[in-house]
KETI-32069 format. One record per atom (N, C-alpha, C): y, x, z; residue number from 1; atom name. Coordinates in pm, whole numbers. Last residue first. Example, Ala and Ser with C-alpha at 12.3 -4.5 7.8 and 13.67 -1.06 7.14 Angstrom:
2
<atom><north>-225</north><east>1285</east><up>708</up><nr>2</nr><atom>N</atom></atom>
<atom><north>-106</north><east>1367</east><up>714</up><nr>2</nr><atom>CA</atom></atom>
<atom><north>3</north><east>1290</east><up>787</up><nr>2</nr><atom>C</atom></atom>
<atom><north>-569</north><east>1319</east><up>780</up><nr>1</nr><atom>N</atom></atom>
<atom><north>-450</north><east>1230</east><up>780</up><nr>1</nr><atom>CA</atom></atom>
<atom><north>-330</north><east>1320</east><up>780</up><nr>1</nr><atom>C</atom></atom>
REM end
This chain:
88
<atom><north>5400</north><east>710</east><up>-6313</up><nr>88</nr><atom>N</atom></atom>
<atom><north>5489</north><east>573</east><up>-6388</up><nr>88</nr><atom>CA</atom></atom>
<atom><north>5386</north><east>517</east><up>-6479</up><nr>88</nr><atom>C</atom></atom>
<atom><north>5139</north><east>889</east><up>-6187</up><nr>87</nr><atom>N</atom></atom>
<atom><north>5283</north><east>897</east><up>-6248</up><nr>87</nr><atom>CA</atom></atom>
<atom><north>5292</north><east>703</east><up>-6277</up><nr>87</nr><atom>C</atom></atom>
<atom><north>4971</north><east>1014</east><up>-6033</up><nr>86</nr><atom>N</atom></atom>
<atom><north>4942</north><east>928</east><up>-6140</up><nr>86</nr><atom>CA</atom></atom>
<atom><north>5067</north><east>846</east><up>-6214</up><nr>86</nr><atom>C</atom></atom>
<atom><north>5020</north><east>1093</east><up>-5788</up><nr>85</nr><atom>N</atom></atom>
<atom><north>5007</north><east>1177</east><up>-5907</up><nr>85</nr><atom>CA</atom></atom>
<atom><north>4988</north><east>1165</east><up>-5996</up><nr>85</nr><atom>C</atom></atom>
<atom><north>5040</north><east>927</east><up>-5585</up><nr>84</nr><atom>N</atom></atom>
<atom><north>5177</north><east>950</east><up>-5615</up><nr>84</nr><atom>CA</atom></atom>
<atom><north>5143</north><east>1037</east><up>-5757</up><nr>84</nr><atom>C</atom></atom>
<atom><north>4703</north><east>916</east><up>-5530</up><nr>83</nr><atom>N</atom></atom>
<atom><north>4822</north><east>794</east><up>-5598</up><nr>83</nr><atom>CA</atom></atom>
<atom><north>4936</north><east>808</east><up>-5645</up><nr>83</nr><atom>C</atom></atom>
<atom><north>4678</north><east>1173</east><up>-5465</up><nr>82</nr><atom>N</atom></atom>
<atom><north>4580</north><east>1083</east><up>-5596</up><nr>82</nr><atom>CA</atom></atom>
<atom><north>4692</north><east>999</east><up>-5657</up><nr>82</nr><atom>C</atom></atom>
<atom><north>4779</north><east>1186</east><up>-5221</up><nr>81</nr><atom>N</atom></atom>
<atom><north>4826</north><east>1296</east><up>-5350</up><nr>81</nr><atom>CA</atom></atom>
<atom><north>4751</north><east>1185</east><up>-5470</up><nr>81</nr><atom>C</atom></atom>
<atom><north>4662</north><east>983</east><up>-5076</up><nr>80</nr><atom>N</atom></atom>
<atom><north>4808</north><east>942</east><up>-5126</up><nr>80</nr><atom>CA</atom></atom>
<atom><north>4842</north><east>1061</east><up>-5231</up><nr>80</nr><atom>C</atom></atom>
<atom><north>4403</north><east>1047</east><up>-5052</up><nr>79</nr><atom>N</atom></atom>
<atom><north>4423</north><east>944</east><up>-5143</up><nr>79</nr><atom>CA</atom></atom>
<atom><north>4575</north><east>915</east><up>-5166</up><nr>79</nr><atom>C</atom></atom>
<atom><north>4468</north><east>1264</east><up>-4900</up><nr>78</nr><atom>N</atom></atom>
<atom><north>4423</north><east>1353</east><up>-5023</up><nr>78</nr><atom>CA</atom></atom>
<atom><north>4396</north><east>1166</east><up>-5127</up><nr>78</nr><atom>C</atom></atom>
<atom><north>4556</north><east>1097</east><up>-4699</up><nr>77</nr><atom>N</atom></atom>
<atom><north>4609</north><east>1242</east><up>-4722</up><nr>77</nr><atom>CA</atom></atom>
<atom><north>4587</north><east>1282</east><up>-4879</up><nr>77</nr><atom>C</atom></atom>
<atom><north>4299</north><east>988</east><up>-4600</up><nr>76</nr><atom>N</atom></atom>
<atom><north>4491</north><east>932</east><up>-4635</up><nr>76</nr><atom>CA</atom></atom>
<atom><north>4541</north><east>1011</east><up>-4696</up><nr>76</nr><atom>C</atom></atom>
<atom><north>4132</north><east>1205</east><up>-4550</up><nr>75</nr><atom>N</atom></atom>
<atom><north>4065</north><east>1104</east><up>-4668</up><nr>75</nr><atom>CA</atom></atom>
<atom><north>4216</north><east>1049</east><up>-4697</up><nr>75</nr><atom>C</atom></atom>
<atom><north>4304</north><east>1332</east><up>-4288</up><nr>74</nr><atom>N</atom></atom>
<atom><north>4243</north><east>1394</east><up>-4478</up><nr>74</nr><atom>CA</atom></atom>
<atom><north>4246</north><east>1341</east><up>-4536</up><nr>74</nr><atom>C</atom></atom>
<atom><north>4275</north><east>1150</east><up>-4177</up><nr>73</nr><atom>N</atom></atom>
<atom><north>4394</north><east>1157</east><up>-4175</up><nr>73</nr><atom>CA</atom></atom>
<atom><north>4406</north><east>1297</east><up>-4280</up><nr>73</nr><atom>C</atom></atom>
<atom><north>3982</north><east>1134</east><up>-4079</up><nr>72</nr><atom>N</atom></atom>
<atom><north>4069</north><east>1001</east><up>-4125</up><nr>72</nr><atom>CA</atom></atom>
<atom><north>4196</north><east>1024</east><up>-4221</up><nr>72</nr><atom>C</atom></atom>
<atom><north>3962</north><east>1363</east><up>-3984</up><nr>71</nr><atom>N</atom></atom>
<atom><north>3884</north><east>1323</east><up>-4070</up><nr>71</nr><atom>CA</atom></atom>
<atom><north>3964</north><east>1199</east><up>-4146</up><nr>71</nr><atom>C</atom></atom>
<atom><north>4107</north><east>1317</east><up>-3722</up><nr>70</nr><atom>N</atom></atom>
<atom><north>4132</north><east>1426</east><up>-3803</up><nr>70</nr><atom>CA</atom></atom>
<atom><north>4090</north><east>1431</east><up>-3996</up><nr>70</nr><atom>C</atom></atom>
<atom><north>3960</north><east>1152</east><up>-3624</up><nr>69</nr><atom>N</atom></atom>
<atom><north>4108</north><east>1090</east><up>-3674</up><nr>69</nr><atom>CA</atom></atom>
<atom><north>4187</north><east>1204</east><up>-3760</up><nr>69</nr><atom>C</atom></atom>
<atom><north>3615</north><east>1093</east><up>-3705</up><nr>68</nr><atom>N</atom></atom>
<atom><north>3700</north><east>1142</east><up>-3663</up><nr>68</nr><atom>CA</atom></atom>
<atom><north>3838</north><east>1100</east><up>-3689</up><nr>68</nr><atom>C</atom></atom>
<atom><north>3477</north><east>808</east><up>-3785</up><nr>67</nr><atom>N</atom></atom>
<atom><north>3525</north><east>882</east><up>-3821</up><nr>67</nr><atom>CA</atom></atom>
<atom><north>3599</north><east>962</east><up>-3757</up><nr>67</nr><atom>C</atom></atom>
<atom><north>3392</north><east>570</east><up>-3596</up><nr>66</nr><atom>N</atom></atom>
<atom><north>3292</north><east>597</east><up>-3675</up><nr>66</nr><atom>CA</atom></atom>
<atom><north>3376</north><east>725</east><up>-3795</up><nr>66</nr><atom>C</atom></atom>
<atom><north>3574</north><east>495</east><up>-3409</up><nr>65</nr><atom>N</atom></atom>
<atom><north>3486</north><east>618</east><up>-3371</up><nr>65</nr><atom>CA</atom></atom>
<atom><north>3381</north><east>683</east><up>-3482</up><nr>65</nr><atom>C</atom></atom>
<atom><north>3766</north><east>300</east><up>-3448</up><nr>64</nr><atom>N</atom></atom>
<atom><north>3632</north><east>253</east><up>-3377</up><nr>64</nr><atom>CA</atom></atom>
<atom><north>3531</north><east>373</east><up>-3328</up><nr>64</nr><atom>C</atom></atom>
<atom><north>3953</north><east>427</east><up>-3563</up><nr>63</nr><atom>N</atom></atom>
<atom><north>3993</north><east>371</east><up>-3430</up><nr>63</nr><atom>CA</atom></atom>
<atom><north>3836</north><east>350</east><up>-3349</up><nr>63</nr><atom>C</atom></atom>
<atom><north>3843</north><east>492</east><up>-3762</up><nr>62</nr><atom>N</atom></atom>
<atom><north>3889</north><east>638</east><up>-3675</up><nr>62</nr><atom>CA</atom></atom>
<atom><north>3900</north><east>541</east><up>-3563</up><nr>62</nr><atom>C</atom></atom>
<atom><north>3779</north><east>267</east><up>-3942</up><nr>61</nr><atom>N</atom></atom>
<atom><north>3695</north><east>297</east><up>-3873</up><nr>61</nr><atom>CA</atom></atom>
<atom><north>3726</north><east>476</east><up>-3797</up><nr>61</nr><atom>C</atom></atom>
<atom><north>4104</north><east>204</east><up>-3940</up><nr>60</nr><atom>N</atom></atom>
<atom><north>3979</north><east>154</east><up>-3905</up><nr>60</nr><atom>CA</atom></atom>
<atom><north>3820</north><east>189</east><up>-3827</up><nr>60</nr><atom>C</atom></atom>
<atom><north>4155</north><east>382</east><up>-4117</up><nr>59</nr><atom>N</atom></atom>
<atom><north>4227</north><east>387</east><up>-3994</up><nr>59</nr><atom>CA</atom></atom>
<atom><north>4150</north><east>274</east><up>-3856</up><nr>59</nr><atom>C</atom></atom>
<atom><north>3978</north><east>347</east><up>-4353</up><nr>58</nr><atom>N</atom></atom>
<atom><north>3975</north><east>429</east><up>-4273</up><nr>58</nr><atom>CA</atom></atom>
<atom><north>4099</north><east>437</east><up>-4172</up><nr>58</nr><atom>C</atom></atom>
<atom><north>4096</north><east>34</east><up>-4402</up><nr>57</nr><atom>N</atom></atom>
<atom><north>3952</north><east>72</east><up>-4417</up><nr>57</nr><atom>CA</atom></atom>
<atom><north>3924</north><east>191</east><up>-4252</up><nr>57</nr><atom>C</atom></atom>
<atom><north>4353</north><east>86</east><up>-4493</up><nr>56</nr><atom>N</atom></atom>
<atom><north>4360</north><east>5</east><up>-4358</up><nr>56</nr><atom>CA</atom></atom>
<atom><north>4229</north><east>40</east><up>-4303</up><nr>56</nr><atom>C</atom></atom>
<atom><north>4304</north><east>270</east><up>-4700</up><nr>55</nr><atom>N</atom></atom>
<atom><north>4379</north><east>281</east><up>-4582</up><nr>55</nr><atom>CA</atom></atom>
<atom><north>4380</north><east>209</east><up>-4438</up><nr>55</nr><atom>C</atom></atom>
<atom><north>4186</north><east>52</east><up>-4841</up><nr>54</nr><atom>N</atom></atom>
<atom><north>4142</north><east>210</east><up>-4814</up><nr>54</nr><atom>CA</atom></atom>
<atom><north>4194</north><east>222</east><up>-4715</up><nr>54</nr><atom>C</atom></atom>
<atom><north>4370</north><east>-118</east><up>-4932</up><nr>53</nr><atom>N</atom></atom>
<atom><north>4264</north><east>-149</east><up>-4875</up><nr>53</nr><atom>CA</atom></atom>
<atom><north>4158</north><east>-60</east><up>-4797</up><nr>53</nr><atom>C</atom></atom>
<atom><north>4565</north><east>27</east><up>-5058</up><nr>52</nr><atom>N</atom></atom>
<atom><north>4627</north><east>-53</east><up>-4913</up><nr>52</nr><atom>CA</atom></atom>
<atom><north>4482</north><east>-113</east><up>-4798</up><nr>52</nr><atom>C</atom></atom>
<atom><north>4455</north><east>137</east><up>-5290</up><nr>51</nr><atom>N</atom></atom>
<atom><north>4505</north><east>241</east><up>-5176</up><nr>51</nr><atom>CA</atom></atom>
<atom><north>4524</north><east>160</east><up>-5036</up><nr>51</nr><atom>C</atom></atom>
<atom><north>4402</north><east>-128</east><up>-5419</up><nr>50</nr><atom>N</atom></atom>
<atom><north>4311</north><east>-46</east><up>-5353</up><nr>50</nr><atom>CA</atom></atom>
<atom><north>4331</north><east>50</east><up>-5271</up><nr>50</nr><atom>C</atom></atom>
<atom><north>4684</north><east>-164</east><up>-5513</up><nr>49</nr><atom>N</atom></atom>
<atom><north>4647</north><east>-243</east><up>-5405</up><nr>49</nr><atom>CA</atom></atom>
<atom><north>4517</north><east>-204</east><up>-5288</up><nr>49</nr><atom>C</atom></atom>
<atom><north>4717</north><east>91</east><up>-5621</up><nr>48</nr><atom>N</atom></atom>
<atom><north>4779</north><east>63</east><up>-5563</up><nr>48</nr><atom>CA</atom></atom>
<atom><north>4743</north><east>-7</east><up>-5436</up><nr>48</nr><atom>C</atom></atom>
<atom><north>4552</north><east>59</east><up>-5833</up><nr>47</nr><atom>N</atom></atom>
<atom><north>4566</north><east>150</east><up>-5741</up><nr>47</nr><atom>CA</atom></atom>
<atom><north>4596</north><east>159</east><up>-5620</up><nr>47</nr><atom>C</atom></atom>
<atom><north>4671</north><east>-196</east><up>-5974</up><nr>46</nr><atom>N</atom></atom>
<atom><north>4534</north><east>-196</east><up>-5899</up><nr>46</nr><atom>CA</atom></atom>
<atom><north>4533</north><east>-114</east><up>-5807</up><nr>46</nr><atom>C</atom></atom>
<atom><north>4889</north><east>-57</east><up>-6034</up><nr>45</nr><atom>N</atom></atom>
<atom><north>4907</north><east>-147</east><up>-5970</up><nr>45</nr><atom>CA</atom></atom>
<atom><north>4771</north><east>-133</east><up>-5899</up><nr>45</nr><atom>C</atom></atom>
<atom><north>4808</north><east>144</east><up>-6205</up><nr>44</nr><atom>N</atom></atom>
<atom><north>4866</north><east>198</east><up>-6103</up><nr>44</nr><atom>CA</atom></atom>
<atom><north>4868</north><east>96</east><up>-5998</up><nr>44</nr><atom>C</atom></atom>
<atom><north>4513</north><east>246</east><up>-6361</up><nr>43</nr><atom>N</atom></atom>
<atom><north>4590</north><east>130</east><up>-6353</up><nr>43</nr><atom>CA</atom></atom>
<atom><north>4679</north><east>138</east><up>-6221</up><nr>43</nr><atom>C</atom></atom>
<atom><north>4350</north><east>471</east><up>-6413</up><nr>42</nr><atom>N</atom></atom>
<atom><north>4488</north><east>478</east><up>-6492</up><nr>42</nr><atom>CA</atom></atom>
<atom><north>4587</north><east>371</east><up>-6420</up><nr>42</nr><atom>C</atom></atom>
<atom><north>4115</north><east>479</east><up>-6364</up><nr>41</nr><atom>N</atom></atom>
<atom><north>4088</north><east>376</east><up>-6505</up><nr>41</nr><atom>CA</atom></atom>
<atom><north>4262</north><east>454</east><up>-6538</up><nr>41</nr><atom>C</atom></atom>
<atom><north>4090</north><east>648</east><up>-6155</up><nr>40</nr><atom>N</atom></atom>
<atom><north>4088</north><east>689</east><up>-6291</up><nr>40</nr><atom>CA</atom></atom>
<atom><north>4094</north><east>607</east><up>-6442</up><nr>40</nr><atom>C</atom></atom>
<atom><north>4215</north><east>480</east><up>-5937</up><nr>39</nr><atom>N</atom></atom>
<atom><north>4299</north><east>590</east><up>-5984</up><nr>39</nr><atom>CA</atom></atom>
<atom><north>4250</north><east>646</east><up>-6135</up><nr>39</nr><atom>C</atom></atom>
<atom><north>4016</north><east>313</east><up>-5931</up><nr>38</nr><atom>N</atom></atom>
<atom><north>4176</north><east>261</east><up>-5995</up><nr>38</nr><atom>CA</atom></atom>
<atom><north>4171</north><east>376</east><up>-6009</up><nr>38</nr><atom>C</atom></atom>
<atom><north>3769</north><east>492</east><up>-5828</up><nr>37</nr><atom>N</atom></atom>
<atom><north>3774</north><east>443</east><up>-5963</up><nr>37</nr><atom>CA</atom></atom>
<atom><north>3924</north><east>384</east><up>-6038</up><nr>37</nr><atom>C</atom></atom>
<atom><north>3944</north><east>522</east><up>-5605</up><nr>36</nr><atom>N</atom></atom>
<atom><north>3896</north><east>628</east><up>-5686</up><nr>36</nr><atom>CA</atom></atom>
<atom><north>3908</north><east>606</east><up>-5819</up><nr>36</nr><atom>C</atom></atom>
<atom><north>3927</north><east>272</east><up>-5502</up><nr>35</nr><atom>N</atom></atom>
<atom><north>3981</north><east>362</east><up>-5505</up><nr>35</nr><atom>CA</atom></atom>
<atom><north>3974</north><east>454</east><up>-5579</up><nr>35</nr><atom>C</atom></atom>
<atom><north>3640</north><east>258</east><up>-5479</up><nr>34</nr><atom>N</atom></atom>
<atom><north>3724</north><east>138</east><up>-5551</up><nr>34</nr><atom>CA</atom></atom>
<atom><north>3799</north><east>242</east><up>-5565</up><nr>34</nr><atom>C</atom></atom>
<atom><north>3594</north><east>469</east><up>-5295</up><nr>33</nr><atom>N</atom></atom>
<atom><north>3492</north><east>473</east><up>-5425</up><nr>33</nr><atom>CA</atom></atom>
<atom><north>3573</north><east>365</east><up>-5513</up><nr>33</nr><atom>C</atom></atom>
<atom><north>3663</north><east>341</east><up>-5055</up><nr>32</nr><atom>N</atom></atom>
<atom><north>3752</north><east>418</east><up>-5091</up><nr>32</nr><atom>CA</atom></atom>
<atom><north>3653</north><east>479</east><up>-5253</up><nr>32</nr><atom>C</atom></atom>
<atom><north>3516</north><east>168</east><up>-5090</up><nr>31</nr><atom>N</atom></atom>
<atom><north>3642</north><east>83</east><up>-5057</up><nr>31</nr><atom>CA</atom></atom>
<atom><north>3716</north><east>202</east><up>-5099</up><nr>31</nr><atom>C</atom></atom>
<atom><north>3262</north><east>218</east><up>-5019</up><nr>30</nr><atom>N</atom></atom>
<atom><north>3268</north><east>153</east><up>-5101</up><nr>30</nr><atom>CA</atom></atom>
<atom><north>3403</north><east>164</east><up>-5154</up><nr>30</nr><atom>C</atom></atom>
<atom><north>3306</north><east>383</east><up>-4756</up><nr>29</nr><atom>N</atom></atom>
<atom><north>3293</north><east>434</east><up>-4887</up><nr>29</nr><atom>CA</atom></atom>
<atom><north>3323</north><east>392</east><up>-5008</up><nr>29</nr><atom>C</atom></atom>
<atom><north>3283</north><east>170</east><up>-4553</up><nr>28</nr><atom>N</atom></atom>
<atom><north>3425</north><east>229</east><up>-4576</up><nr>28</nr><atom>CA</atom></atom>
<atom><north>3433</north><east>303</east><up>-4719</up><nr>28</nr><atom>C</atom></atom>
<atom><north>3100</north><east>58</east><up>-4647</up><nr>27</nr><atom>N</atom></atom>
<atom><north>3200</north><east>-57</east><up>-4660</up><nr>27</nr><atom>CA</atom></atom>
<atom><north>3340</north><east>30</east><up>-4681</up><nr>27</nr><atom>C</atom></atom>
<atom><north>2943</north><east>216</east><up>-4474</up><nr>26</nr><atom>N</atom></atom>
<atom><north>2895</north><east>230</east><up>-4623</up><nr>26</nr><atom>CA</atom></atom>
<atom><north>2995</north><east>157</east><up>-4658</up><nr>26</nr><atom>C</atom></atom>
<atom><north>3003</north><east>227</east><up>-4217</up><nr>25</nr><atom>N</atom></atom>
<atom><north>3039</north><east>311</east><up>-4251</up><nr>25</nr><atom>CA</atom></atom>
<atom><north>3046</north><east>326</east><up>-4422</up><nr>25</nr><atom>C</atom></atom>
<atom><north>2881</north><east>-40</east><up>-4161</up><nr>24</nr><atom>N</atom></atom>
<atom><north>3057</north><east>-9</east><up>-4182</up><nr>24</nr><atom>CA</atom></atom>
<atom><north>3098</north><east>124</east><up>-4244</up><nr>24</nr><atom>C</atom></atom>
<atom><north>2634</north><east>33</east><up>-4140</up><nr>23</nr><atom>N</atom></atom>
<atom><north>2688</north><east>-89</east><up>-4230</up><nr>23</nr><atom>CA</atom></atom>
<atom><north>2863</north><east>-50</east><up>-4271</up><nr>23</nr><atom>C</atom></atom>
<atom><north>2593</north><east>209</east><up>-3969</up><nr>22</nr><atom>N</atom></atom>
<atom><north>2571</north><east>249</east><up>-4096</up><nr>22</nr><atom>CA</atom></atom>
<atom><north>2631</north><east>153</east><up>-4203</up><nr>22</nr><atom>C</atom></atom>
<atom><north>2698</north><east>64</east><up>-3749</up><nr>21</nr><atom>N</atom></atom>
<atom><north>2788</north><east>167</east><up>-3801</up><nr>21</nr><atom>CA</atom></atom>
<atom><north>2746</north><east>195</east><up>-3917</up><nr>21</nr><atom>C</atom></atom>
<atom><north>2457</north><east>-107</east><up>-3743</up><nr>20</nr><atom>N</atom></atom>
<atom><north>2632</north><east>-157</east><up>-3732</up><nr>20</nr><atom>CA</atom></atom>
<atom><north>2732</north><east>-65</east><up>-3804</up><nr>20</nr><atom>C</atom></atom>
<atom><north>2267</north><east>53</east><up>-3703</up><nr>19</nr><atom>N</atom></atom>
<atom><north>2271</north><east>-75</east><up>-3837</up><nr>19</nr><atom>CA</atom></atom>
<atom><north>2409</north><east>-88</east><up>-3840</up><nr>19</nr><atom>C</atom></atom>
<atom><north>2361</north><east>131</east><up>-3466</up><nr>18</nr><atom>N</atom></atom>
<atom><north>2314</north><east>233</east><up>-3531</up><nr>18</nr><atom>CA</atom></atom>
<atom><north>2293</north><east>185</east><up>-3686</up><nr>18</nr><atom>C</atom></atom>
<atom><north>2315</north><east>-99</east><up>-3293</up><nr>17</nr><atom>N</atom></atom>
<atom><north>2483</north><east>-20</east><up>-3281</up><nr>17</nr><atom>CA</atom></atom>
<atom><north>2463</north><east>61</east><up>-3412</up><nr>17</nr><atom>C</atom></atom>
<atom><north>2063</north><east>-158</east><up>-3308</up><nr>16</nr><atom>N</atom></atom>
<atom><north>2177</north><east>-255</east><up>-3319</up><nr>16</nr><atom>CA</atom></atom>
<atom><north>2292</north><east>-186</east><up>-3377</up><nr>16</nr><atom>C</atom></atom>
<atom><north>1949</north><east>46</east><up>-3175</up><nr>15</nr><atom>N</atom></atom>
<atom><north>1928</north><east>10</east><up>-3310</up><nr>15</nr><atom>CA</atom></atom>
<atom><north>2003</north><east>-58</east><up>-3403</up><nr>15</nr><atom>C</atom></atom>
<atom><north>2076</north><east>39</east><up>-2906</up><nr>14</nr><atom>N</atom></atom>
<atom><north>2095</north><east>158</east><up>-3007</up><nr>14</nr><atom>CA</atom></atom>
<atom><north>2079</north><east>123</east><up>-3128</up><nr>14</nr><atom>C</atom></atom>
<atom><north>1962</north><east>-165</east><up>-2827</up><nr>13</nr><atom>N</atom></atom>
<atom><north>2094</north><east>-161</east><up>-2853</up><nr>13</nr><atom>CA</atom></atom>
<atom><north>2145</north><east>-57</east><up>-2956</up><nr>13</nr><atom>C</atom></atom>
<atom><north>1704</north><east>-71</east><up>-2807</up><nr>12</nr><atom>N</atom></atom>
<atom><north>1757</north><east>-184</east><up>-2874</up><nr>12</nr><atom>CA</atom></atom>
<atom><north>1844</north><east>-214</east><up>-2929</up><nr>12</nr><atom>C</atom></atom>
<atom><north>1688</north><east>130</east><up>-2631</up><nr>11</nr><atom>N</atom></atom>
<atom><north>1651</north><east>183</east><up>-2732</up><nr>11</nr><atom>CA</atom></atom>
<atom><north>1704</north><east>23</east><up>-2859</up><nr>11</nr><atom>C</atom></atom>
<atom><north>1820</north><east>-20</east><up>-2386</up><nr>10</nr><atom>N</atom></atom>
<atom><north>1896</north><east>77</east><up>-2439</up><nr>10</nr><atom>CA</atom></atom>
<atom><north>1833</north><east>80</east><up>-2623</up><nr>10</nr><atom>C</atom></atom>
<atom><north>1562</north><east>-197</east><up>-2367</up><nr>9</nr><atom>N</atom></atom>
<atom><north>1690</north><east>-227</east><up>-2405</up><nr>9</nr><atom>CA</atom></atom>
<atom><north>1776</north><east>-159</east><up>-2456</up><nr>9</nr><atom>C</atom></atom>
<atom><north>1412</north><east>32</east><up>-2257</up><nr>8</nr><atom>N</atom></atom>
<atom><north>1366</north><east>-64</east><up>-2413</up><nr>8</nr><atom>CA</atom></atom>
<atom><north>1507</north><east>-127</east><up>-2408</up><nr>8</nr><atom>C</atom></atom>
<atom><north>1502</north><east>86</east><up>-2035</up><nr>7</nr><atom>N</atom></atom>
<atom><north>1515</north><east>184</east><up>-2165</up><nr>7</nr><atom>CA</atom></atom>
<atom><north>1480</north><east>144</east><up>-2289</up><nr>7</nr><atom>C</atom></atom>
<atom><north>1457</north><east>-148</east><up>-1889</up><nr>6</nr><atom>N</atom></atom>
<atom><north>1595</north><east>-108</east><up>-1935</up><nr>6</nr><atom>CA</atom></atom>
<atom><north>1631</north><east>-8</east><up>-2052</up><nr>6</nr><atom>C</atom></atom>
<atom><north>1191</north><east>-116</east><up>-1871</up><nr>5</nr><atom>N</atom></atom>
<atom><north>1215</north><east>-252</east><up>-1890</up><nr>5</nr><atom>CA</atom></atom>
<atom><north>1389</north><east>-184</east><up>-1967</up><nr>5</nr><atom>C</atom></atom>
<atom><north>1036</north><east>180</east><up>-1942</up><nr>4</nr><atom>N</atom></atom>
<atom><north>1096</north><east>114</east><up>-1826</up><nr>4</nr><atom>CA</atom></atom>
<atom><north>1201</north><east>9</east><up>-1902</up><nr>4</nr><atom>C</atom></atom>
<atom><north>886</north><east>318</east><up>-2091</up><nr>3</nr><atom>N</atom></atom>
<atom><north>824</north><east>265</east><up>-1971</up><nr>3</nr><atom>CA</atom></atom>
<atom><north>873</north><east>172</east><up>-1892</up><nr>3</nr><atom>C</atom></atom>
<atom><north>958</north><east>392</east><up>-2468</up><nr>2</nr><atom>N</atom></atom>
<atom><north>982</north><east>400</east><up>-2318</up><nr>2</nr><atom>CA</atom></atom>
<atom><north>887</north><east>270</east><up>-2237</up><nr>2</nr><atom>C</atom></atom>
<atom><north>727</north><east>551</east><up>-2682</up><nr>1</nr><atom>N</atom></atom>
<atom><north>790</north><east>425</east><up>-2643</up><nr>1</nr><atom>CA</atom></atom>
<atom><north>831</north><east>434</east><up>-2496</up><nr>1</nr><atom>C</atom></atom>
REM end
């Protein structure tokens, strides 16, 4: 346990910040796991709308840090082959 009045704060904040991201980070999964699932029921529309929610999702959390932008710009990447490949 820290000694000093400020490092208990730090260690606080951390905990805070560390719930925060795990929270968002699981929201981003969820979202692109929706995703996924449209693409395999078949339903293009749904897909569709779920691709818009994904997307915004992970550009999202690249801006905030909780994903690389490199990383970000895969998961877009490999959900727009999904979507355009599911034909008419």
């Amino acid at each position: 346990m820290p000694n000093i009045k400020s490092a208990e704060k730090r260690m606080l904040i951390a905990k805070v910040r560390a719930a925060r991201n795990k929270a968002a980070k699981s929201a981003l999964k969820t979202n692109i796991k929706k995703f996924d699932a449209a693409v395999e029921s078949g339903n293009r529309d749904e897909a569709a709308s779920a691709y818009k929610v994904a997307v915004k999702a992970v550009d999202k959390a690249a801006v905030k840090g909780l994903i690389h932008k490199n990383n970000a710009a895969r998961k877009k990447s490999a959900m727009s082959v999904k979507l355009n490949g599911m034909g008419e």
